[in-house]
N, C-alpha and C positions, 0 to 999 in steps of 0.2 A: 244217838245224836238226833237232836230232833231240828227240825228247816221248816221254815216259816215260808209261804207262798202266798203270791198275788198275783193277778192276772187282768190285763188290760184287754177287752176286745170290740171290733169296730161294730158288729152289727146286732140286732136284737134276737138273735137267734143265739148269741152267742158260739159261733163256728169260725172266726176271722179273729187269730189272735195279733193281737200290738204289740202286747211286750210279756213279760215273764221276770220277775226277782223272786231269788229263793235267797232268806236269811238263815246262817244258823244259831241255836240258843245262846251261841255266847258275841255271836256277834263279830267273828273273826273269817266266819269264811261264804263269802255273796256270790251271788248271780246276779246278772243285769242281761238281757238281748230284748234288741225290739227286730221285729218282723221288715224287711228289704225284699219289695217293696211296700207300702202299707198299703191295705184296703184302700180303693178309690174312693169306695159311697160309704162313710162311715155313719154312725146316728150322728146327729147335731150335738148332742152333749161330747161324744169321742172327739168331734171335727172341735170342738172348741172349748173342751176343760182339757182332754187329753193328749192331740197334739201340738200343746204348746208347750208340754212338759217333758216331749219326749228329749234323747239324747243326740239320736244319730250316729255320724261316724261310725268309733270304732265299736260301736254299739249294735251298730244297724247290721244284719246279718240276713242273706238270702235263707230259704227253708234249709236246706241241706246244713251250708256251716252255722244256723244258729242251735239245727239237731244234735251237729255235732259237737260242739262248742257244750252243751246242754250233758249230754252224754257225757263227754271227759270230765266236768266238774262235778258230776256224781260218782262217778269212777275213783275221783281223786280221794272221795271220802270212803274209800273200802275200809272195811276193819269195822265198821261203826254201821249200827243198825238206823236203818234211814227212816226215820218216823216221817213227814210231811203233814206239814198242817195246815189246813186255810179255811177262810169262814163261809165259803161258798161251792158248791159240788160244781160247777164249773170250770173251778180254775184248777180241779184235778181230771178233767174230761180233757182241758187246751193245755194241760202237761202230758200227758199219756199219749196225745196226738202230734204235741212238738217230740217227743221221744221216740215215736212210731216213723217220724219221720215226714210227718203231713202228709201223713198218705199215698207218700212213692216211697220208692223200695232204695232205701238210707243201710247198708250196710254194717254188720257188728253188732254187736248185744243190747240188749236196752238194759239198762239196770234197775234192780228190784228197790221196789221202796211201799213204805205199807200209809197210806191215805188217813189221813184222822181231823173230820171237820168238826170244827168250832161251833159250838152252836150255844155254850153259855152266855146268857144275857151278862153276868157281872164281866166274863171275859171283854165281849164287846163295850159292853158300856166303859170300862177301863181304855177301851180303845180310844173313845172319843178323851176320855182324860189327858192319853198321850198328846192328843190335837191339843186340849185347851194350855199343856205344860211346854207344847214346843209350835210355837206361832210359825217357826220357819218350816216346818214339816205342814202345819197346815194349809200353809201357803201354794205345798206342792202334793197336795193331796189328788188323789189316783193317778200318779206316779206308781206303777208296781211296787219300788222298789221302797217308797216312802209307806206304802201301805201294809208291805210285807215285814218292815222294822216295828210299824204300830202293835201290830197283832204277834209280832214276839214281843215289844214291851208289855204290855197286855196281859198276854198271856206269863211270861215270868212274873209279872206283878200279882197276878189273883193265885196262881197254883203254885209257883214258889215265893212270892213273897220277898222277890226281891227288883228293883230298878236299877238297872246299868244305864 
């Protein structure tokens, strides 16, 4: 099984994460949590492309229940070898650290998953095709969860060859 990731984060250091979606290949089983509370001093591109996109509510999760919440949904997918993909080595740094628990002691296992970043130009550049084929997703572009579907469109388009 391979899971598509994206990662929202407020500061330039990249260490304050927003939000987290994981898609999988076929596009049946998601992840969505954003960070409760968020970052106070975000950059100015987060404080204003990114949280106007975000969800909230049932969405919105303190550290612990978004760890956990994060955890059971990998869990749910046992049986199946957890490939993760994303296009940037950060957003598997702000997944290991939401899984670790943000660095208090979160109880229970973390579960195993093996990292594989994107770094084909044709992958990406297919990315940006998803934006120019779906105006509504570009509209909500750095949304995690909008970005984490591109980069599986994307990516099933260049290495298999096919669009869902």
């Amino acid at each position: 099984m391979r899971l598509y990731l994206d990662t929202e984060w407020a500061d330039p250091e990249a260490t304050q994460l927003v939000s987290l979606a994981l898609v999988d290949s076929t596009n049946r089983y998601n992840y969505y949590c954003e960070i409760d509370p968020l970052p106070q001093q975000p950059t100015e591109f987060v404080r204003d492309r990114v949280y106007p996109l975000l969800q909230r509510g049932l969405w919105a999760k303190d550290q612990r229940k978004f760890c956990l919440s994060l955890r059971n949904f990998l869990d749910r997918l046992k049986g199946s070898p957890r490939l993760i993909l994303a296009d940037h080595p950060t957003d598997f740094s702000l997944l290991r650290f939401a899984l670790a628990g943000f660095g208090s002691n979160v109880p229970g296992p973390v579960p195993e998953w093996t990292p594989i970043e994107v770094t084909q130009g044709d992958v990406l550049g297919h990315r940006e095709l998803y934006f120019d084929r779906h105006p509504e997703a570009r509209a909500r572009r750095h949304h995690a969860s909008v970005d984490a579907e591109a980069l599986r469109w994307a990516f099933e388009y260049v290495i298999e060859g096919t669009m869902r």
